[in-house]
N, C-alpha and C positions, 0 to 999 in steps of 0.2 A: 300500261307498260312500265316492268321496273318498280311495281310498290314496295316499300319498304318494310318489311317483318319485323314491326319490334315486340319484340319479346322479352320478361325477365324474368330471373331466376329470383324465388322469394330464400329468403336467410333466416330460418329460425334461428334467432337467438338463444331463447329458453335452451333449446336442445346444444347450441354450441356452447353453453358454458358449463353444460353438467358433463362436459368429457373434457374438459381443462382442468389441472388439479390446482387447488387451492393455492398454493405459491407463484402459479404464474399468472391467477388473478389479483393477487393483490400487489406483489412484486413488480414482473415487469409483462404484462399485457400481450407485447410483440415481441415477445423476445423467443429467440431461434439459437439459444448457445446450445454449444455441443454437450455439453453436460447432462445435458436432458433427455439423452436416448439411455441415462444410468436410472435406479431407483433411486429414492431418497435413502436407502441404507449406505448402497453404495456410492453416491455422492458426499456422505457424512463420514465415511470409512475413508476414503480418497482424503481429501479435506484432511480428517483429520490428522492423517497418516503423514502427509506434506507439511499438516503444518505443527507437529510434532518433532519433524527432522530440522525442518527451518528453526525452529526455537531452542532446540537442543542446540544445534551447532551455532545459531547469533550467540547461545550462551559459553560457550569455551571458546569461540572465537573472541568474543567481550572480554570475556577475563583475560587473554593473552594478549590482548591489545592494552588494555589496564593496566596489566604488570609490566607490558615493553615501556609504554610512555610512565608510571608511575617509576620505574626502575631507572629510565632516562635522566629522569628530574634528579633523583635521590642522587648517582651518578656523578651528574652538573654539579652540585651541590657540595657533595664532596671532593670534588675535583678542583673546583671554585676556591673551598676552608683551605686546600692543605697546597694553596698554590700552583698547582701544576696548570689551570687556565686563568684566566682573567675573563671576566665576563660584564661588559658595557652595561648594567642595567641601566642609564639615562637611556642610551640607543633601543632597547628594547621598552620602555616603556612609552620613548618620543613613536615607534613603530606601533604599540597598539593604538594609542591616539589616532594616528594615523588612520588606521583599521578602523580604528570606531567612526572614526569622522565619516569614510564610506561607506559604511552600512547604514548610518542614519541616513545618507544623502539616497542610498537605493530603496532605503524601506521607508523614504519619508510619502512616498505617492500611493494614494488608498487605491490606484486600479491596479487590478491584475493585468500581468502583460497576456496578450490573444492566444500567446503560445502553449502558457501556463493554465488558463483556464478550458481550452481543449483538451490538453491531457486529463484536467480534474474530472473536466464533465465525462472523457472517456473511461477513466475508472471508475467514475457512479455508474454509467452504464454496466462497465463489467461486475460490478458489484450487484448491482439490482438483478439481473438475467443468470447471474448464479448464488443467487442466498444463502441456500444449502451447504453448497462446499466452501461460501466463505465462511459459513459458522461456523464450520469441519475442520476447517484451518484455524480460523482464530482459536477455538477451544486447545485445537492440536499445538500451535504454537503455546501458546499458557502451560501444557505438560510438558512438554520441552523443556519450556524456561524454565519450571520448578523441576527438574528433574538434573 
């Protein structure tokens, strides 16, 4: 009464790894990113594309951040020679002191906080399960930035 059928399913291996293509053996094993229903062309063309835009514009947005705060100082500076401000250097440099003294006091402890290192370990993940298109990217960001 009621015996129990156990049964199992055998798993060729051999066979399951000659239909995985070569980056998600060595990369990331279990990995299921969406990227992956693209080919390698088009994962590298994507990639690169994004990360072409991305480096273009960090670079003209860089340099007009550069000229705002470099133009700033020059500004001060002249502003400062010909009297029209007065500007406290003791008070701003007792203020970096200041600054410095708490960054050594946050960067003096070698653990990372738990919050910090989930995010990292979630970017390695996102990095490993898509290889391809961060190569696509980085390469693409580098033509950007020279361009």
């Amino acid at each position: 009464a009621g015996a129990k059928d156990d049964t199992f399913n055998v798993l060729d291996l051999a066979e399951y790894t000659k239909n995985r293509p070569w980056w998600r053996k060595m990369f990331a094993p279990s990995s299921g990113s969406s990227a992956e229903k693209y080919n390698v062309a088009t994962q590298l063309v994507i990639g690169g594309v994004t990360g072409w835009c991305t480096g273009f514009l960090f670079q003209k947005v860089g340099k007009l951040a550069a000229t705002a705060v470099g133009g700033g100082f020059f500004l001060l500076q002249i502003a400062n020679h010909t009297g029209y401000i007065k500007v406290d250097w003791n008070l701003i440099q007792r203020d970096m002191n200041k600054a410095k003294q708490q960054l050594k006091f946050h960067t003096s402890g070698d653990k990372m906080p738990a919050e910090v290192k989930s995010r990292v370990d979630e970017v390695v993940i996102f990095l490993k399960k898509n290889a391809i298109l961060t190569g696509g990217f980085a390469g693409g960001f580098l033509f950007g930035m020279a361009s």
